[in-house]
DRENGU-49079 format. One record per residue: residue in three letters; x, y, z of N, C-alpha, C, O, CB in turn; residue number from 0. Coordinates in Angstrom, 2 decimals. Each point is the difference from the previous one (the first is absolute). Glycine has a CB too. Layout:
residues N
R  res      n_x      n_y      n_z     ca_x     ca_y     ca_z      c_x      c_y      c_z      o_x      o_y      o_z     cb_x     cb_y     cb_z    n
R  Ala        X        Y        Z        X        Y        Z        X        Y        Z        X        Y        Z        X        Y        Z  NUM
...
This chain:
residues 137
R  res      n_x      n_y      n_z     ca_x     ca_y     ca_z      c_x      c_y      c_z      o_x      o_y      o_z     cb_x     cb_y     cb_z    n
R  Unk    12.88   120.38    36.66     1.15    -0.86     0.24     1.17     0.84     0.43    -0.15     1.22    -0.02    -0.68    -2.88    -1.66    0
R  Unk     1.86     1.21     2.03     0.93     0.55     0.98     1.30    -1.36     0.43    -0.31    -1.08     0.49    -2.08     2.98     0.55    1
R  Unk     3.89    -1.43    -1.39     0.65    -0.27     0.05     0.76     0.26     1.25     0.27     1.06     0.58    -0.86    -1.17    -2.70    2
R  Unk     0.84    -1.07     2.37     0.85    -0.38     1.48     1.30    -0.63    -0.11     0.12    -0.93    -0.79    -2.20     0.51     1.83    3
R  Unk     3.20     0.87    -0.26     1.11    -0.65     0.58    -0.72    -0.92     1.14    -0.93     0.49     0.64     2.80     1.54    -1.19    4
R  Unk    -1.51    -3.17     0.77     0.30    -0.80     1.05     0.70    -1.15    -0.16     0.64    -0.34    -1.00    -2.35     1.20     1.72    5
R  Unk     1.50    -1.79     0.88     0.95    -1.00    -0.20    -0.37    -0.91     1.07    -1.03     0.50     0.45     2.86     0.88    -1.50    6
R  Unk    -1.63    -2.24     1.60    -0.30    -0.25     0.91    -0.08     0.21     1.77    -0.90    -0.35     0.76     1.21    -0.40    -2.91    7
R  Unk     0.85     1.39     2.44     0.08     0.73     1.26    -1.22     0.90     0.42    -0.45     0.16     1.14     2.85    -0.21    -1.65    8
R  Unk    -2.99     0.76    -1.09    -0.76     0.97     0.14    -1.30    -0.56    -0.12    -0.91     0.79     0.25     2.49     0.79    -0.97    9
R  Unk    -2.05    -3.21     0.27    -1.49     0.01     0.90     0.64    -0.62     1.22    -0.67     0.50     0.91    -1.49    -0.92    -2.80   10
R  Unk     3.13    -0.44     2.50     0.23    -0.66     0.99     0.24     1.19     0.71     0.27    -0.45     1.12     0.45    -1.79    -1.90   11
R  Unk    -0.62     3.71     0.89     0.06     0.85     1.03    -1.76     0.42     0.32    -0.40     0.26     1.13     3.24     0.65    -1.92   12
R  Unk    -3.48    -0.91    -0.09    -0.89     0.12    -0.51    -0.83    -0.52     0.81    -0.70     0.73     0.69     1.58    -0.52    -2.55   13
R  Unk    -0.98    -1.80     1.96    -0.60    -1.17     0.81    -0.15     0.11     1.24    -0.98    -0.13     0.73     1.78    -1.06    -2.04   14
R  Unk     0.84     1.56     1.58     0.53     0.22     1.54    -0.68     1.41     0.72    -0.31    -0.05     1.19     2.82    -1.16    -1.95   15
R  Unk    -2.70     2.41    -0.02    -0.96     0.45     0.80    -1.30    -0.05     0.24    -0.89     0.47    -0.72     2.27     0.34     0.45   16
R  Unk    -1.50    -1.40     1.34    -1.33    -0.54     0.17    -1.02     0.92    -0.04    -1.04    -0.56    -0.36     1.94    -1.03     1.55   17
R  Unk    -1.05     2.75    -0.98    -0.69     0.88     0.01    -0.41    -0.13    -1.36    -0.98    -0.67    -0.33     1.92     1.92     2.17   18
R  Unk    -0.33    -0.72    -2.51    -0.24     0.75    -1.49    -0.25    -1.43    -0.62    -0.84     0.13    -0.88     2.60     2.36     0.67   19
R  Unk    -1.39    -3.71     0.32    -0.53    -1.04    -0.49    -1.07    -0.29     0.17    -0.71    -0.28    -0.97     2.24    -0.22     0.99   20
R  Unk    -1.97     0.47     1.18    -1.72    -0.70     0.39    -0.50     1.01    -0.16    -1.15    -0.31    -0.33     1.11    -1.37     2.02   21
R  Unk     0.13     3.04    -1.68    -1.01     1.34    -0.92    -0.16     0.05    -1.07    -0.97     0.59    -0.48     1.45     0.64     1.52   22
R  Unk     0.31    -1.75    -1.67    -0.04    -0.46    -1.49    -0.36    -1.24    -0.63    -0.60     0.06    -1.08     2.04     1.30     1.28   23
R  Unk    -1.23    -2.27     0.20    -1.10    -1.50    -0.21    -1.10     0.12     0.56    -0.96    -0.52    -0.57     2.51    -1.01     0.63   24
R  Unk    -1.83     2.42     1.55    -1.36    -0.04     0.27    -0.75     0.70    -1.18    -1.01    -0.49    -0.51     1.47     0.44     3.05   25
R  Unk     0.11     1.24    -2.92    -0.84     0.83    -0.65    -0.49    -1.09    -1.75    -1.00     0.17    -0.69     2.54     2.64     2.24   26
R  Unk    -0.64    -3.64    -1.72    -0.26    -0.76    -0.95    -1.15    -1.14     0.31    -0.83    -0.42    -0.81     3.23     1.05     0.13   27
R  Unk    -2.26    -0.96     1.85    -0.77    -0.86     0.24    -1.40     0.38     0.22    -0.93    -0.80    -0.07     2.81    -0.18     0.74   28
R  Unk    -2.00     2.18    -0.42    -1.57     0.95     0.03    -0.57    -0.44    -1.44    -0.95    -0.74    -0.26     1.74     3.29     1.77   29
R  Unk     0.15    -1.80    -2.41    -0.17     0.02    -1.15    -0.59    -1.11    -0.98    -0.62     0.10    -1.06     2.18     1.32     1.80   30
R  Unk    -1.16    -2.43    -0.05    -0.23    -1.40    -0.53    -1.01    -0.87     0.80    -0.43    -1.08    -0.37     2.79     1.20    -0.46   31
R  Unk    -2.69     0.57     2.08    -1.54    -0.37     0.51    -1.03     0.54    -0.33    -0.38     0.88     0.76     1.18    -1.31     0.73   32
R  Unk    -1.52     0.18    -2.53    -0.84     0.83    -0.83    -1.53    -0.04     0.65    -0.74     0.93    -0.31     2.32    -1.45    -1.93   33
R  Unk    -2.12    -0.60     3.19    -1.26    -0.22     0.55     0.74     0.91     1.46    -0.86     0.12     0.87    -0.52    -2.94    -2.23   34
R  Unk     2.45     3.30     1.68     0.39     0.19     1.33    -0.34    -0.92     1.38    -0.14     0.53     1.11     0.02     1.56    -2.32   35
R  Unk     0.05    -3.13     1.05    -0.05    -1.29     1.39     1.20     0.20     0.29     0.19    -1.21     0.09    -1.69    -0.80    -0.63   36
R  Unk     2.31     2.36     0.73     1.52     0.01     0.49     1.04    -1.54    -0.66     1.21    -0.27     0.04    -2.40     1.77     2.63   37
R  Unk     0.32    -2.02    -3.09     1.13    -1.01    -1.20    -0.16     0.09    -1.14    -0.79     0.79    -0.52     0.94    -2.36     1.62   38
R  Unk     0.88     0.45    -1.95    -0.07    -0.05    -0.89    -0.75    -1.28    -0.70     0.44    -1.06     0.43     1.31     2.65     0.12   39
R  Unk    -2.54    -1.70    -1.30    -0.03    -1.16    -0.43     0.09    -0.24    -1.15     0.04     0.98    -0.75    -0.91    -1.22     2.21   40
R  Unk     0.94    -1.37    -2.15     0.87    -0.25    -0.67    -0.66     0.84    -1.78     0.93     0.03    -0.81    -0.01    -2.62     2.84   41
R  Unk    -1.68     2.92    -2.35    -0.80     0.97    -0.86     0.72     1.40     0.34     0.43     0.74    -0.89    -2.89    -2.14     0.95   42
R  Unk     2.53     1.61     0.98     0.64     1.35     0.18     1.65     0.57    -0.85     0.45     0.89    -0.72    -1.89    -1.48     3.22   43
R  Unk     1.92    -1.02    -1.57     1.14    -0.17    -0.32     0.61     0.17    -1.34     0.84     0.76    -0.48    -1.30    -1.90     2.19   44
R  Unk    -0.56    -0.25    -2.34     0.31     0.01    -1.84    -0.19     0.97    -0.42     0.88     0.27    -0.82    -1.45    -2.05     0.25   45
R  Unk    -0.36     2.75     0.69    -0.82     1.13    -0.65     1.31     0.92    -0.19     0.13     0.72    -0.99    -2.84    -0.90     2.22   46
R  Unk     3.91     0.06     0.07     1.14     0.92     0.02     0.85    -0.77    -0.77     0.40     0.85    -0.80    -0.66     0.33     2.98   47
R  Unk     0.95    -2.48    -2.55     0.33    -0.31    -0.38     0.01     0.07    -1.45     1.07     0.09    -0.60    -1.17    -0.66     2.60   48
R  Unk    -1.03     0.53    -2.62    -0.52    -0.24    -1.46     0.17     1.78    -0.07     0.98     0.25    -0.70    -3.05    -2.97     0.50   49
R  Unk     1.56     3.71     0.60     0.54     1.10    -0.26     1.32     0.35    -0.21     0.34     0.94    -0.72    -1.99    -0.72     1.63   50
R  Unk     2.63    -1.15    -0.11     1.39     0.49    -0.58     0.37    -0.71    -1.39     0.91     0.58    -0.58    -0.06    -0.20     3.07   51
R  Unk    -1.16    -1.11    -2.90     0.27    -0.71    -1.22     1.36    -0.48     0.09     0.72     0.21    -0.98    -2.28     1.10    -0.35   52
R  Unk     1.95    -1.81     2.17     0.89    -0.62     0.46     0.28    -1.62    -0.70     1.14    -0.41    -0.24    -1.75     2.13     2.32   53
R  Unk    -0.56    -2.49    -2.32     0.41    -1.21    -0.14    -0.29    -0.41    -1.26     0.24    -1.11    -0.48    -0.42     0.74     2.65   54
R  Unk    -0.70     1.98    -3.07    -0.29    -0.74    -1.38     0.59     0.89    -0.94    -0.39     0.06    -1.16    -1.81    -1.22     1.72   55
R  Unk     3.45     2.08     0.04     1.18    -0.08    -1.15     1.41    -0.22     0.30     0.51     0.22     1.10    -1.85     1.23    -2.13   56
R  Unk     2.05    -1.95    -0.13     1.33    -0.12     0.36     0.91     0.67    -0.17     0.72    -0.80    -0.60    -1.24    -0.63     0.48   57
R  Unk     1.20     2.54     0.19     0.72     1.19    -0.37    -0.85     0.52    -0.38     0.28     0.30    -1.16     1.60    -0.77     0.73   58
R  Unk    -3.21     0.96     0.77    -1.06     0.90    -0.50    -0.41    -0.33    -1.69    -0.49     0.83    -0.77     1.50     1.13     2.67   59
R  Unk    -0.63    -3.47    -2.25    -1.16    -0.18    -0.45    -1.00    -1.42     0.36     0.26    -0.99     0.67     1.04     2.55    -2.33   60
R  Unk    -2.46    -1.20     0.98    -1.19    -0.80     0.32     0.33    -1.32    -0.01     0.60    -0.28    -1.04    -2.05     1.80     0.15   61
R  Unk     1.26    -2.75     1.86     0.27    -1.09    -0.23    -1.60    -0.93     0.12    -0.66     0.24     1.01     3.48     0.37    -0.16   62
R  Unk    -3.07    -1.06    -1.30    -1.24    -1.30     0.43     0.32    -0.79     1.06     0.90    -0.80     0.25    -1.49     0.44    -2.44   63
R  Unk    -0.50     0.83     2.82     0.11    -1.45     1.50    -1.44     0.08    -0.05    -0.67     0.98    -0.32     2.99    -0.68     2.44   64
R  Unk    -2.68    -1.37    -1.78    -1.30    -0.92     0.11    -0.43     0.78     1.30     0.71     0.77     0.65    -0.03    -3.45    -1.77   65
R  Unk    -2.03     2.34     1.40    -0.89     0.46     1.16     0.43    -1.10     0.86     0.51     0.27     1.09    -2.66     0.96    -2.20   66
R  Unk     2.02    -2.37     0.77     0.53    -0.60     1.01     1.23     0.16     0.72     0.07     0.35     1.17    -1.32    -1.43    -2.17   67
R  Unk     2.12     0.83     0.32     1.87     0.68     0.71     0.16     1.13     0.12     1.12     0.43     0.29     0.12    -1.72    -1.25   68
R  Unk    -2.17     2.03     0.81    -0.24     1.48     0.52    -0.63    -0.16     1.65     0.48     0.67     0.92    -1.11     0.39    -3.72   69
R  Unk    -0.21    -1.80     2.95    -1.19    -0.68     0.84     1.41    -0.25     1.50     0.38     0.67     0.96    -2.75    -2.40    -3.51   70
R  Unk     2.67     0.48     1.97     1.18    -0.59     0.49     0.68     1.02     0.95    -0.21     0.37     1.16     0.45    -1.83    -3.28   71
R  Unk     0.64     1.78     1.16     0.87     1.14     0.29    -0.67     1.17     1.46     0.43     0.01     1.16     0.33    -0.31    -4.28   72
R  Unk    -2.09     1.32     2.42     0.23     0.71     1.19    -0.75    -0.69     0.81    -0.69     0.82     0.60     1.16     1.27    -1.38   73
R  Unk    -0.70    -3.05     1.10    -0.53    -1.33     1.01     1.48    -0.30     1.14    -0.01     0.13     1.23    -1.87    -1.64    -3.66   74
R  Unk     2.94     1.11     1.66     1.42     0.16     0.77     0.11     1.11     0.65     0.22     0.02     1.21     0.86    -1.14    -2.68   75
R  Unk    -1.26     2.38     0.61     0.73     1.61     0.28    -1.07    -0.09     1.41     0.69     0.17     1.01     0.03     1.65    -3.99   76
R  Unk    -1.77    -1.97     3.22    -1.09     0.18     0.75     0.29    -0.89     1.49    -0.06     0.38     1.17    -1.55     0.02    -3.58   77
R  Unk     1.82    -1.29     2.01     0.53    -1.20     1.10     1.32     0.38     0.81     0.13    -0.27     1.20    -1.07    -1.60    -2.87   78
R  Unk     2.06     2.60     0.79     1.03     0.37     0.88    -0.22     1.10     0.41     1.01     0.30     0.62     0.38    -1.42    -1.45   79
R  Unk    -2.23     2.11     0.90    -0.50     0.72     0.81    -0.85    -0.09     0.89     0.09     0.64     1.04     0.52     0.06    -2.33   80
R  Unk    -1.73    -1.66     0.98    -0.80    -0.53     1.51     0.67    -0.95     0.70    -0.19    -1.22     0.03    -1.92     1.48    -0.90   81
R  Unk     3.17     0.64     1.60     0.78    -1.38     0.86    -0.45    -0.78     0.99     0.61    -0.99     0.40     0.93     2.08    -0.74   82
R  Unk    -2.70    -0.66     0.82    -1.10    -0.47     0.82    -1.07    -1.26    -0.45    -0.84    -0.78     0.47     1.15     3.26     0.19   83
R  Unk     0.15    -2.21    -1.54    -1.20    -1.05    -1.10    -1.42     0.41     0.13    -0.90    -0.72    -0.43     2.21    -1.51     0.75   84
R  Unk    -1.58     3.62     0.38    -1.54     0.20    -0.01    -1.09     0.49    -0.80    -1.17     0.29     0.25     2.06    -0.23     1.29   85
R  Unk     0.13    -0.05    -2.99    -1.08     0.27    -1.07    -0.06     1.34    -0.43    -0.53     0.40    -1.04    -0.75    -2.08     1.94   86
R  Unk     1.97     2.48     0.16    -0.07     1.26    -0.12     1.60     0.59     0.51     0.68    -0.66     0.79    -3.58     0.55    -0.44   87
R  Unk     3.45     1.61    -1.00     1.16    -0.01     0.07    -0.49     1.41     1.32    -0.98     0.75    -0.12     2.45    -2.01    -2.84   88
R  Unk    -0.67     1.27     3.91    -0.28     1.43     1.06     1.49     0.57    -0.16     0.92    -0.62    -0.54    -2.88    -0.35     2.72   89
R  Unk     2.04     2.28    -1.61     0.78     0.51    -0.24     1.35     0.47     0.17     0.74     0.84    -0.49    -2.49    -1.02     0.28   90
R  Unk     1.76    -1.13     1.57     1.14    -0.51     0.32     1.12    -0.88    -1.27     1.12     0.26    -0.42    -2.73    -0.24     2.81   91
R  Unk     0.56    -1.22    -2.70    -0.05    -0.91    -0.71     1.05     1.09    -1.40     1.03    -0.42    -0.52    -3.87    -1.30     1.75   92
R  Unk     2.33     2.82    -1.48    -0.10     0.44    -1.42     1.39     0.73     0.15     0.87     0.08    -0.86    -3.71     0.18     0.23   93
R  Unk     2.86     0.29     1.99     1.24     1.13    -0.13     1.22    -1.28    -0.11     0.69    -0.27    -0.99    -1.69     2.90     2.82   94
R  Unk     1.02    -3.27    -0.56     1.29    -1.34    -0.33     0.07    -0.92    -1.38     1.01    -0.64    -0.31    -1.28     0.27     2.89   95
R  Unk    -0.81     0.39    -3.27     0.57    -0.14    -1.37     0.14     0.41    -1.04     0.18    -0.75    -0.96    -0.48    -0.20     1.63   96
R  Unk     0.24     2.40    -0.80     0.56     1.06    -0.54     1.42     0.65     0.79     0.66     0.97    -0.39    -3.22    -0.66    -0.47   97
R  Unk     2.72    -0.91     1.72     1.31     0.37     0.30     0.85    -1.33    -0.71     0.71     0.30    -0.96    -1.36     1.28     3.42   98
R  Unk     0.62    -3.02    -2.05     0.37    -0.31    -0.74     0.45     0.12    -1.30     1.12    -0.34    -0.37    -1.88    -0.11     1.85   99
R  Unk    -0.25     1.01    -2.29     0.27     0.07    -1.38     0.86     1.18    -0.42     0.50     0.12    -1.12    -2.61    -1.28     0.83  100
R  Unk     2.24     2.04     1.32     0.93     1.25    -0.25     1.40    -0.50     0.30     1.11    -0.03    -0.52    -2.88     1.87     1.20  101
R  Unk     1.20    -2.20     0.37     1.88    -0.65     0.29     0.36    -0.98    -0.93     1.21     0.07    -0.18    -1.21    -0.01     2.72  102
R  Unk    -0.71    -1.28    -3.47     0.50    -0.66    -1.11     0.05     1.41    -0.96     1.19     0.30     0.01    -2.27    -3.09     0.41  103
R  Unk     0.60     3.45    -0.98     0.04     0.84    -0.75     1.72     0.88     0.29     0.64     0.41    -0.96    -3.79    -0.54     0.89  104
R  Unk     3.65     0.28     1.55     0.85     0.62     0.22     1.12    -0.72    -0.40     0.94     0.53    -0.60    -2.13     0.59     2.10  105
R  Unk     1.16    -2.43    -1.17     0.99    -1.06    -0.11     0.43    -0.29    -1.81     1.09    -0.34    -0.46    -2.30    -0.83     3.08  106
R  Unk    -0.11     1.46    -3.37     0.30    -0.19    -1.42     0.79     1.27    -0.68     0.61     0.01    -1.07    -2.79    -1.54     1.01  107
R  Unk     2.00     2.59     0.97     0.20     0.98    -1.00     1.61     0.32     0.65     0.80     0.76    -0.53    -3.72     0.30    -0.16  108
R  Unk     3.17    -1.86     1.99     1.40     0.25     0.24     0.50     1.12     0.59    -0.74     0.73     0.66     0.84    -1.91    -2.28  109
R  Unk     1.44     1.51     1.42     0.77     0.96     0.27     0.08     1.11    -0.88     0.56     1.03     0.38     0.42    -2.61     0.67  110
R  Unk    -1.65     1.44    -2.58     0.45     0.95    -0.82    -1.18     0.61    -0.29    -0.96    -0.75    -0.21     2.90    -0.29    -0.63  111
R  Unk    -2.14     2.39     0.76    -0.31     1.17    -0.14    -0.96    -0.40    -1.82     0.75    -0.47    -0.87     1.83     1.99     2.86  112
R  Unk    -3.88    -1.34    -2.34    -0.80    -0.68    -0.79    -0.71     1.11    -0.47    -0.92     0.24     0.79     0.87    -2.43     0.29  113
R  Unk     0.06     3.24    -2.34    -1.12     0.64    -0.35    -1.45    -0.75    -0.04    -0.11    -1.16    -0.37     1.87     2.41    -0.79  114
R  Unk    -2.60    -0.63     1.50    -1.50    -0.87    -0.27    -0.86     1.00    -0.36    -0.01     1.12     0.51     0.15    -2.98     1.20  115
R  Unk    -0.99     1.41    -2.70    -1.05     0.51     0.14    -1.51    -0.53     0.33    -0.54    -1.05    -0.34     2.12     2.07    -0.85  116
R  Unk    -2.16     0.30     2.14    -0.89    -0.51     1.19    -1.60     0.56    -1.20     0.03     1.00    -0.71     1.97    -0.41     3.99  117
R  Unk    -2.63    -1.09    -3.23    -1.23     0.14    -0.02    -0.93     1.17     1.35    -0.17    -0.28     1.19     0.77    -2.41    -2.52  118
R  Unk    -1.08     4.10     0.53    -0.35     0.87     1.05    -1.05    -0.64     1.05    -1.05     0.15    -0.63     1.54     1.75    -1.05  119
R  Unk    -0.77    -2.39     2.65    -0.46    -1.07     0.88     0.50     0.43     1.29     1.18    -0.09     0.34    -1.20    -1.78    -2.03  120
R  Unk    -1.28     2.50     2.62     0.26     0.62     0.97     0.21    -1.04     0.98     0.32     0.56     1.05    -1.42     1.42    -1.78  121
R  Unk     1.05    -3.46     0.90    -0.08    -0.70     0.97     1.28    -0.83    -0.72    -0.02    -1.16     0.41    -2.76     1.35     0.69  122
R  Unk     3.87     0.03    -2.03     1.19    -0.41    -0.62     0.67    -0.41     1.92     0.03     0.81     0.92     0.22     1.18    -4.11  123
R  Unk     0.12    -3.18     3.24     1.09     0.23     1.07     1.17     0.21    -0.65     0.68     0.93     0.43    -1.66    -2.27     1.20  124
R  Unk     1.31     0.85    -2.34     1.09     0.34    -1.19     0.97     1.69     0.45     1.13     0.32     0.35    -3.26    -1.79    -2.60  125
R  Unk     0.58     2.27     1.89     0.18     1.40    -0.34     0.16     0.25     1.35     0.96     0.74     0.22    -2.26    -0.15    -2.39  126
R  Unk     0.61    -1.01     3.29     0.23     0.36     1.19     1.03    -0.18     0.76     0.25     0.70     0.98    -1.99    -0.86    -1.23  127
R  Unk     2.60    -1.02    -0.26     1.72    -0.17     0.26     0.41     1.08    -0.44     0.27     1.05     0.59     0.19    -3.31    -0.89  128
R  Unk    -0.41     1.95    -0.85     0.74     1.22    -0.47     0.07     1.49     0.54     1.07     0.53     0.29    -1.55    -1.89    -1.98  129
R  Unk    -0.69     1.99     1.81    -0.94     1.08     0.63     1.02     0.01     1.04     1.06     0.62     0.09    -3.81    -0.96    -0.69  130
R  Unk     2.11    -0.61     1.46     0.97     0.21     1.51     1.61     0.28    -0.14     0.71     0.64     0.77    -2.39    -2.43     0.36  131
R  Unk     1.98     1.23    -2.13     1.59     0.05     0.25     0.46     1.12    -0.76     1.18     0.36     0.02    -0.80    -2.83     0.28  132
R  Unk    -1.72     3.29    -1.30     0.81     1.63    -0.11    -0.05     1.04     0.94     0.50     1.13    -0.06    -0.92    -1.37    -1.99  133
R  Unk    -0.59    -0.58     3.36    -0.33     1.08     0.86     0.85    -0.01     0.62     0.17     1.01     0.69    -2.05    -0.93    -0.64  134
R  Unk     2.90    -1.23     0.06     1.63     0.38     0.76     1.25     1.07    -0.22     0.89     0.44     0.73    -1.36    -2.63    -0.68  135
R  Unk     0.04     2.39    -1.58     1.09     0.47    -0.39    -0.45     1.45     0.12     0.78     0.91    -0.29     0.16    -2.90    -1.16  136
């Protein structure tokens, strides 16, 4: 684990270079094509999802959610990424909504300057904002 300054400017600069953005979601998106067909599908998807433990705690602790509203849920997460509706997410599909979510992520965290701590996670875009914006200084 590893502690970060940021804020929002610093993933929204982040986003904006396109380079270092789509090298860095692509490389995530490798990561998360585990049969390698060049998509994602929706097993793939959850498999990344349910690894972050994202939806079954609440301030890091354990909450109960049913299989079903679990079901539900990355059924949505899955759907706004196949914007195509083809069942399968490609990697177009994946980078524009992970940009999205950085830029809501940028918008929440604002103008002010936010210690965090990052989880060591080589495909962190998080860490990779950040990353980029010590390589300025």
């Amino acid at each position: 684990m590893g502690v970060v300054i940021i804020d929002g400017t610093t993933v929204r600069d982040f986003v904006n270079d396109a380079d270092a953005f789509a090298k860095s979601v692509d490389e995530q998106f490798v990561a998360l094509d585990l049969n390698n067909d060049g998509v994602l599908s929706r097993s793939e998807l959850r498999t990344a999802f349910e690894s972050m433990r994202l939806i079954e705690t609440h301030f890091g602790i354990d909450v109960t959610t049913t299989p079903e509203q679990l079901a539900t849920l990355y059924d949505s997460i899955f759907d706004k990424f196949d914007g195509d509706r083809s069942g399968t997410v490609d990697r177009d599909e994946f980078r524009e909504e992970m940009k999205r979510i950085m830029l809501a992520i940028a918008d929440g965290l604002g103008s002010f300057p936010i210690q965090m701590v990052l989880e060591d996670d080589p495909n962190s875009l998080l860490q990779k904002a950040a990353d980029l914006e010590a390589s300025k200084t």
